[in-house]
C-alpha positions in Angstrom: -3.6 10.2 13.7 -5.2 6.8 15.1 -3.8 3.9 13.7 -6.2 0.9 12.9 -4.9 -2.7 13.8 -5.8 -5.4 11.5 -5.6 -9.6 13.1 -5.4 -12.2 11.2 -8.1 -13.7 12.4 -10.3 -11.3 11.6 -10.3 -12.8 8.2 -9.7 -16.4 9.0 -11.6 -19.0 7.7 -10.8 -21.3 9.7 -12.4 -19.2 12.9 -16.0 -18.6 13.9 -17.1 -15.1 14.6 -17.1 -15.8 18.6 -13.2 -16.9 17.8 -12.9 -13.1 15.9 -13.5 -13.5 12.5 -15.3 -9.9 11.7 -16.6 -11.1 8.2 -18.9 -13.3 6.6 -17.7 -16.8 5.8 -17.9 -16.5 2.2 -15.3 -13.7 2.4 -12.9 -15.1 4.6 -10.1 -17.0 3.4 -7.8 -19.7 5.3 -4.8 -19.2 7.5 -4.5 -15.3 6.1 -0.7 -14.3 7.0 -0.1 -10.4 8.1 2.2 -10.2 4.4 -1.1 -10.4 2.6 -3.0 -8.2 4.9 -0.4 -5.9 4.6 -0.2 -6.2 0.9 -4.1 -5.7 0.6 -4.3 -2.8 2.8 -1.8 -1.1 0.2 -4.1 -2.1 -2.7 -7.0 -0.1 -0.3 -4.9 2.9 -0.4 -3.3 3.1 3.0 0.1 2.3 4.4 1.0 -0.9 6.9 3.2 -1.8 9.2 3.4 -5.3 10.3 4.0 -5.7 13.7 5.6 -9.7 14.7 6.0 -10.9 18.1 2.5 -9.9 19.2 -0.5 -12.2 20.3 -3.6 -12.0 19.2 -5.6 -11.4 22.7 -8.0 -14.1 22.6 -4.8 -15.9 21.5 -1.6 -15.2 24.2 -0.2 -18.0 23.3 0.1 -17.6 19.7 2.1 -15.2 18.2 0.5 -14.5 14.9 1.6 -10.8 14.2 -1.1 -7.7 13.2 -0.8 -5.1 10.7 -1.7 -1.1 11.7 -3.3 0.6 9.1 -1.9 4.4 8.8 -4.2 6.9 7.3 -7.7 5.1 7.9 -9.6 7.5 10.2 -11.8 8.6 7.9 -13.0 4.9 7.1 -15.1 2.5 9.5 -12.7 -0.4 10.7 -15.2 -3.0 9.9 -15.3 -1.7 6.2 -11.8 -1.7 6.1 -11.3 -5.4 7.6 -14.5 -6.0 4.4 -11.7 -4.8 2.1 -8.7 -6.3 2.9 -10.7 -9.6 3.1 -11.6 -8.7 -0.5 -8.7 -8.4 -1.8 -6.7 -11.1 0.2 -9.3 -13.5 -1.8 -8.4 -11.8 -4.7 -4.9 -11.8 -4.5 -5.1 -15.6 -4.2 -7.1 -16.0 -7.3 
């Protein structure tokens, strides 16, 4: 089974897509933590396991944590990063 891995700043607001946001601006949200990733990718259907004390890559210095998707091979990752970004808006209202 391949895991997916899901950064934070794939749905950062605060990031432009050379920086690694993978969607649009009006779906991003600021400053997403891996918590709500993790939360949203359960609301998706899948399970997470947040991984800490791991750098995003165009990041070493920061270490932001990521989440791995289990269970996702069927599904496109960019789809997947569309509907965790969903529902992290969502989940803060």
């Amino acid at each position: 089974m391949v895991e997916k891995v899901i950064w934070p700043a794939y749905i950062d607001a605060e990031r432009s897509r050379t920086e690694g946001r993978r969607v649009p601006a009006s779906a991003a949200v600021p400053e997403p933590s891996v918590e709500e990733i993790a939360q949203a990718v359960g609301q998706v259907g899948y399970d997470a396991v947040i991984e800490r004390d791991v750098a995003y890559p165009r990041e070493p210095y920061s270490e932001s944590g990521r989440v791995k998707v289990k269970g996702a091979d069927d599904d496109a990752k960019n789809d997947l990063v569309q509907a965790v970004a969903a529902y992290v808006g969502a989940l803060r209202g």
